[in-house]
C-alpha positions in Angstrom: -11.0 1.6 29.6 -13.1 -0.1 32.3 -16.1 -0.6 30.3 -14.3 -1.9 27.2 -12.1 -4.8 29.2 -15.4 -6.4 30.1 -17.0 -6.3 26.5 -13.7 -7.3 25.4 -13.5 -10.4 27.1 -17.0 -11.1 25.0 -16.0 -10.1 21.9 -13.1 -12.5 22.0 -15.2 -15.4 22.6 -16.1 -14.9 19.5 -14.6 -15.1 15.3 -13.4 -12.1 14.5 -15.6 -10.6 11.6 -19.2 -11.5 13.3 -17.1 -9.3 16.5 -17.1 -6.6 13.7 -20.6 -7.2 12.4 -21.5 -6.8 16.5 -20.1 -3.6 17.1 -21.4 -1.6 14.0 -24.4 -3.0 15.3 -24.0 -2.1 18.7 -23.0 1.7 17.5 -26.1 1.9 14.7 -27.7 1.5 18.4 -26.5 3.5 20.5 -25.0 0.5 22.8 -21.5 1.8 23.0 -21.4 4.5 24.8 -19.7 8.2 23.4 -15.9 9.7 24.1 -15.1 13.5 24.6 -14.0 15.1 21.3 -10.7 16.6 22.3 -10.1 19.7 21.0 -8.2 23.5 21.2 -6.0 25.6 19.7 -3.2 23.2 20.3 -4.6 20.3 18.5 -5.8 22.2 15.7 -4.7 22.2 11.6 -6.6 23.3 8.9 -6.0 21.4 5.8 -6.7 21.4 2.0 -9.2 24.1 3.4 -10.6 21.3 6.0 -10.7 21.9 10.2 -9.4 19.4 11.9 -10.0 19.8 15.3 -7.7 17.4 16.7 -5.1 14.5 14.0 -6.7 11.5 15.2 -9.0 10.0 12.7 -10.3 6.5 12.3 -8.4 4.4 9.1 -10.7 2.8 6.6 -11.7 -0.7 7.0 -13.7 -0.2 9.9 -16.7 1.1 8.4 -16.3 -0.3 4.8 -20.2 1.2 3.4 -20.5 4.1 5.2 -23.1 2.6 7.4 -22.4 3.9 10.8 -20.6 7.6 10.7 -22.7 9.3 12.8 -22.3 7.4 15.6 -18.6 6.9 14.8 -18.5 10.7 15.0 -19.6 10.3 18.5 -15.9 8.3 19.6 -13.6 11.5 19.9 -12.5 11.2 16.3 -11.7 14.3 14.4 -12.3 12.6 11.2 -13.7 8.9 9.9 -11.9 7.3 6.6 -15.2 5.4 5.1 -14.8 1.9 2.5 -13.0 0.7 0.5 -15.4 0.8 -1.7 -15.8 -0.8 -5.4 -17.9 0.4 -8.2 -20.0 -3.1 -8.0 -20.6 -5.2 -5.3 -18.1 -8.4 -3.7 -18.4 -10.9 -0.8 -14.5 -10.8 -0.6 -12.6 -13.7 0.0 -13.8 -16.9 1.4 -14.0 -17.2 5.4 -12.3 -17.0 7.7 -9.8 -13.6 6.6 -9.6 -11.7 9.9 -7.1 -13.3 12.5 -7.1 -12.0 16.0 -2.5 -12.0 16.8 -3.5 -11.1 21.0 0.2 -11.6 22.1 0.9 -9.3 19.3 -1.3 -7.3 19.6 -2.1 -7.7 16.0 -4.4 -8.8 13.4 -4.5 -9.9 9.9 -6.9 -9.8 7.5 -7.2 -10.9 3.7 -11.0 -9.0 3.3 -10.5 -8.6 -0.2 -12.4 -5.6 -0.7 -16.0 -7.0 0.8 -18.5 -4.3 0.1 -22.2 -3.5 -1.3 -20.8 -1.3 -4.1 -21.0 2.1 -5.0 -24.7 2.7 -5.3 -25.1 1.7 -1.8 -21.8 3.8 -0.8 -23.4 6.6 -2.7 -26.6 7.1 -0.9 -25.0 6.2 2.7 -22.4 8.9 2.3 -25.6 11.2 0.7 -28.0 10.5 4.0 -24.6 11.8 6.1 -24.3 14.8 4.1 -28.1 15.7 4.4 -27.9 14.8 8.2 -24.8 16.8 8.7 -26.8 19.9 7.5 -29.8 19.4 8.8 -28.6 18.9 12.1 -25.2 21.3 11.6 -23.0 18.0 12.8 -19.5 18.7 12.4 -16.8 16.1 10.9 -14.4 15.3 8.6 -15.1 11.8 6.3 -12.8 10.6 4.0 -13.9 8.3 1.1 -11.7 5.3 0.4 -12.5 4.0 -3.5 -10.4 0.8 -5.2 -11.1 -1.5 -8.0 -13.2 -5.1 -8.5 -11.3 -7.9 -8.3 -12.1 -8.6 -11.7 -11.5 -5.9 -13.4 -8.3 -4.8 -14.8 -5.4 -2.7 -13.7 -6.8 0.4 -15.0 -8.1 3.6 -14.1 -11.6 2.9 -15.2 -12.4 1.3 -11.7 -11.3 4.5 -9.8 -12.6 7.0 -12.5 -16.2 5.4 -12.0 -16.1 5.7 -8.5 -15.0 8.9 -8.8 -18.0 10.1 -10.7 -20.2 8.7 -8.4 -19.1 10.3 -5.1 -17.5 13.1 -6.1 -18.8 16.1 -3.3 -20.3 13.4 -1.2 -17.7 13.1 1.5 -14.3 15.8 2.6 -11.9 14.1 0.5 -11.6 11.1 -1.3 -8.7 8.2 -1.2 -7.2 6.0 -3.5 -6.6 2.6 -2.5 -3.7 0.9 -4.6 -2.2 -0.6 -1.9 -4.3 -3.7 -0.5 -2.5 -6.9 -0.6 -5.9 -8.6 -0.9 -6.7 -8.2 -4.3 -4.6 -9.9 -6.7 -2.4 -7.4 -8.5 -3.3 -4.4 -7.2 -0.2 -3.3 -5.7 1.2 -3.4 -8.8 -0.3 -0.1 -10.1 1.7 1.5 -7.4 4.5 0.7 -9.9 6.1 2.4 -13.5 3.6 3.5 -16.0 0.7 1.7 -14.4 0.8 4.1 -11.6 2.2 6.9 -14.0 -1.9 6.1 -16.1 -3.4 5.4 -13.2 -2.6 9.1 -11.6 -2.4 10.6 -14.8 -6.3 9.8 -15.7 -7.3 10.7 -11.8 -5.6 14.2 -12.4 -7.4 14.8 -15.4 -10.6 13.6 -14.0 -10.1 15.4 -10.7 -10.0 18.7 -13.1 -13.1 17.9 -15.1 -15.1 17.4 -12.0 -13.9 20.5 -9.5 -14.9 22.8 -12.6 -18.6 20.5 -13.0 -19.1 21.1 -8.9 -17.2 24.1 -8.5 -15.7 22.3 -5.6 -12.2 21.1 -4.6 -12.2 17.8 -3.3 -8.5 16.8 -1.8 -7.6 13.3 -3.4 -5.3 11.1 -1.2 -3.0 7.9 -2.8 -2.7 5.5 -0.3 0.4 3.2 -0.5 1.7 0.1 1.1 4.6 -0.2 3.9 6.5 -3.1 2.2 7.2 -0.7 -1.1 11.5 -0.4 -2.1 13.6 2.7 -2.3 13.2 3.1 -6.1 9.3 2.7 -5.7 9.4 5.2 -2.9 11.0 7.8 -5.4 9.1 7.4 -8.0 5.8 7.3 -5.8 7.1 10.6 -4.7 7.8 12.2 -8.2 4.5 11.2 -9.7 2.1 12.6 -6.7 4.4 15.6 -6.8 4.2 16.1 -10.7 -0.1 15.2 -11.0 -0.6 17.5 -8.4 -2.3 14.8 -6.1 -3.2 16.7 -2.7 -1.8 14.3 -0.1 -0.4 10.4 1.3 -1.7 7.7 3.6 1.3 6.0 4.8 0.5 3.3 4.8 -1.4 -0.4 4.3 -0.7 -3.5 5.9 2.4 -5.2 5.4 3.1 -8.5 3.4 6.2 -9.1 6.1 7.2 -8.6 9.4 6.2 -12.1 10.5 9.6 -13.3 11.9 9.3 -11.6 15.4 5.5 -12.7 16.1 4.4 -14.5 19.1 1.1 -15.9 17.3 2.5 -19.4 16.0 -1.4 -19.8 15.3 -1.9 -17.4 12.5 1.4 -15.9 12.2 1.7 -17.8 8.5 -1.9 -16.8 7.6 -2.1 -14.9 4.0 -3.2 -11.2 4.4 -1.9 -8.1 5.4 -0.5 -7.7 9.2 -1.6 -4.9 10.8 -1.2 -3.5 14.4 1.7 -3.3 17.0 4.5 -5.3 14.7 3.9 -3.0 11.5 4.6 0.8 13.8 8.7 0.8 12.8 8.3 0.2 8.9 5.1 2.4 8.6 7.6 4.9 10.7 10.6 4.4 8.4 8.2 4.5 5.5 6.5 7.8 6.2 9.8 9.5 7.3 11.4 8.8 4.1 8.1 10.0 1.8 8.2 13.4 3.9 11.8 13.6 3.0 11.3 12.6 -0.6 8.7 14.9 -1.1 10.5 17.7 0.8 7.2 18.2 3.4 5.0 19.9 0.8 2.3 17.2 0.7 0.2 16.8 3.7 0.5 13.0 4.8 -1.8 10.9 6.7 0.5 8.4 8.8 -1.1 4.3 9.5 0.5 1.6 11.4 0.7 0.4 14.9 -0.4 3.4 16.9 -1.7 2.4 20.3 -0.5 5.6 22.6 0.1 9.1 22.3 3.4 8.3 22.5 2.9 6.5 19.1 1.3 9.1 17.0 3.6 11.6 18.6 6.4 9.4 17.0 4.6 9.7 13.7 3.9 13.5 13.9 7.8 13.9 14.7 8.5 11.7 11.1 6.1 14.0 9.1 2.2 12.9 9.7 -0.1 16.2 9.5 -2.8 13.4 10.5 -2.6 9.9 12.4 -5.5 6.9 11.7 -6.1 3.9 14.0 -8.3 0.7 13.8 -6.3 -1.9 15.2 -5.5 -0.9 18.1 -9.2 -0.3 18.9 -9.8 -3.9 19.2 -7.7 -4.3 22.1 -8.1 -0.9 23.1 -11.6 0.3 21.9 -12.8 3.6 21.6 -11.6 5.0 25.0 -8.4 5.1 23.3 -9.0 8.3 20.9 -9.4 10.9 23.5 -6.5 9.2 25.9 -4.4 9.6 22.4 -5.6 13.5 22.2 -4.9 14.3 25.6 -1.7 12.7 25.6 -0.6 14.6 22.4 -1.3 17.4 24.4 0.9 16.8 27.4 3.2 15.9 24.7 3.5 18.6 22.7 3.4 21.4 25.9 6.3 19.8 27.4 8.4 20.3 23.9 7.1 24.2 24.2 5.1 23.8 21.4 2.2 26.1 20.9 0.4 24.1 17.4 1.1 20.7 16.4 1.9 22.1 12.9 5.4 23.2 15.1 6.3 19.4 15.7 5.7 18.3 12.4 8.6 16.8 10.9 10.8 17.5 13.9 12.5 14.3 14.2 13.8 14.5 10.2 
C-alpha cells in the first residue's frame, strides 16, 4: 500500500467530501492506478444465477450515480453496489456530513441521500450495460434505490425506482435502513415494512414476466435493529420471497468506546472499525433466523481478511467495504482475496461456500 500512504497523507489535508469528489475524479481518469482481480475455483460462488468470481464487493455510498464503474471494476472487486439513488434529485443535508474518526479508524456521515435522481442513474447504469457488451467487460453491479426525503413512508418511492432500472444493473437493493433521512428506518418496522415488501413482491412479479428476466432484489437493514425487529425482518423477507440481506447500515450507537472526542457526538451513522462486532452479531443472528436459505451480503468494519473471514464464518455468501478504503485504499481488495485464500486452505476448505456459516 506504498502508493496509497503518500496520496493519503494528501487527501487528509483535505474536508472529507471534496476528498471524495477527488478520487471519482482521479478514477474517471485513470489517475489511480488498477489492482489484480483475484480469482479461482476457491473464491468462487454462483448466486441467484450470478458469478462471482471472488465475495469482495465494494458497499454503496461510494459511487452514489453510477458515474465511475468501469474504472471501479478495475480495483480487484468482484462486484460494485452503485447509489442510493432517489426517483428525483437532492443535495442532501447541509455541509459538512462526512467526518474523518483517524484514531478510529472510522467515519461518520449524515449524506442524506445526495444524488442526481433517477433519470441520471438510469442512463449511467444504461452507458455500463452497453459498454459491458460492447467491450465483453465482466462484473457484477448492484443497484441501491431509497425514497425522497419528502416523500412519504410508502412504497411508491421504491416502486418508481423500480420501474425505471429494472434490467439495468445484476440485482437491485432496497435501502430502508439509512439513518439520514428522517423516518426511514421506520419502514423496517410492523405493517410499514409488511406494505412496503408486500407492493415490491408484487411489483417484482409484474416486471420479471414484462422482461422475462429475474432480477435478485436485496433489503438492506440497519445494525442498531432489536430482537423482535430481527424476527420479524426475518419472517417477512422469508414469506415475500425477497432473494437476499445486506447486513448491514451504519449504526446510530457505538460511540462510548471512540477515541475521536472531535466528532465522536456528530449526528449520522458510524461506520468503519467500531461498527465490525454488532454488524457480526447482527448477521449471525439473521442467518440463524432465517435458517441460511437467503444469501446475505455482510457490511461493517472489514479491514483484513481476517475480518471478512469472520463474517463468512457468521453466514455472509458476500462481504462489502468502503470505509476501510479510506485508510486503506484500493490495495486493500486483492490483500483481502488473497488472504481469504490462505484462510480458507489452512481450514481444508476446497469452496468458500464450505465455510459459510461455520462459526454458527
Amino acid at each position: 500500500m506504498k502508493y496509497y500512504k503518500l496520496l493519503r497523507k494528501l487527501l487528509f489535508c483535505i474536508s472529507e467530501e471534496k476528498a471524495h469528489h477527488l478520487s471519482i475524479f482521479a478514477l474517471q481518469c485513470g489517475l489511480i492506478p488498477n489492482q489484480k482481480r483475484i480469482s479461482g475455483k476457491i473464491l468462487h460462488q454462483t448466486l441467484w444465477d450470478i458469478d462471482f468470481v471472488n465475495p469482495i464487493g465494494l458497499a454503496a455510498g461510494y459511487d452514489k450515480d453510477a458515474q465511475a464503474i468501469e474504472p471501479l471494476m478495475q480495483q480487484g472487486f468482484s462486484f460494485i453496489e452503485t447509489g442510493t439513488a432517489t426517483p428525483n434529485p437532492q443535495d442532501g443535508n447541509p455541509k459538512p456530513r462526512l467526518f474523518r474518526l483517524k484514531e478510529d479508524h472510522a467515519i461518520i456521515n449524515r449524506m442524506g441521500f445526495n444524488n442526481k435522481g433517477v433519470k441520471n442513474y438510469k442512463t449511467n447504469l444504461q452507458h455500463w450495460d452497453a459498454y459491458k457488451h460492447q467491450k465483453g467487460k465482466y462484473g457484477v453491479v448492484g443497484a441501491n434505490i431509497g425514497k425522497n426525503k419528502d416523500s412519504p413512508n410508502t412504497p411508491e418511492d421504491y416502486l418508481t425506482m423500480l420501474n425505471e432500472i429494472y434490467g439495468l444493473s445484476d440485482y437491485i437493493t432496497i435501502n430502508i435502513s439509512s439513518p439520514n433521512t428522517p423516518n426511514l428506518r421506520q419502514m423496517q418496522q410492523g405493517d410499514a415494512l409488511e406494505e412496503l415488501l408486500s407492493a415490491i413482491a408484487k411489483k417484482h412479479e409484474a416486471l420479471k414476466e414484462l422482461h422475462n428476466k429475474h432480477i435478485p432484489i436485496m433489503v438492506k437493514i440497519a445494525p442498531d435493529l432489536n430482537k423482535d425487529e430481527r424476527k420479524a425482518i426475518a419472517q417477512s423477507i422469508i414469506q415475500h420471497k425477497i432473494d437476499g440481506m445486506i447486513v448491514g447500515n451504519t449504526t446510530v450507537g457505538q460511540r462510548e468506546h471512540l477515541k475521536n472526542t472531535r466528532y465522536k457526538e456528530e449526528v449520522g451513522g458510524l461506520s468503519g472499525t467500531p461498527l465490525f462486532k454488532l454488524s457480526t452479531d447482527v448477521l449471525a443472528d439473521m442467518y440463524k433466523l432465517t435458517e441460511g436459505k437467503i444469501p446475505i451480503i455482510a457490511a461493517g468494519g472489514v479491514s483484513s481478511a481476517e475480518d471478512a473471514y469472520i463474517k463468512i464464518k457468521n453466514g455472509a455468501s458476500l462481504v462489502q467495504i468502503y470505509s476501510s478504503l479510506i485508510y486503506h485504499g484500493f490495495e486493500l481488495v486483492p490483500k483481502i482475496n488473497k488472504g481469504l485464500i490462505r484462510l480458507l486452505e489452512a481450514d481444508g476448505h476446497e469452496n468458500i461456500t464450505q465455510a459459510i456459516g461455520t462459526d454458527i
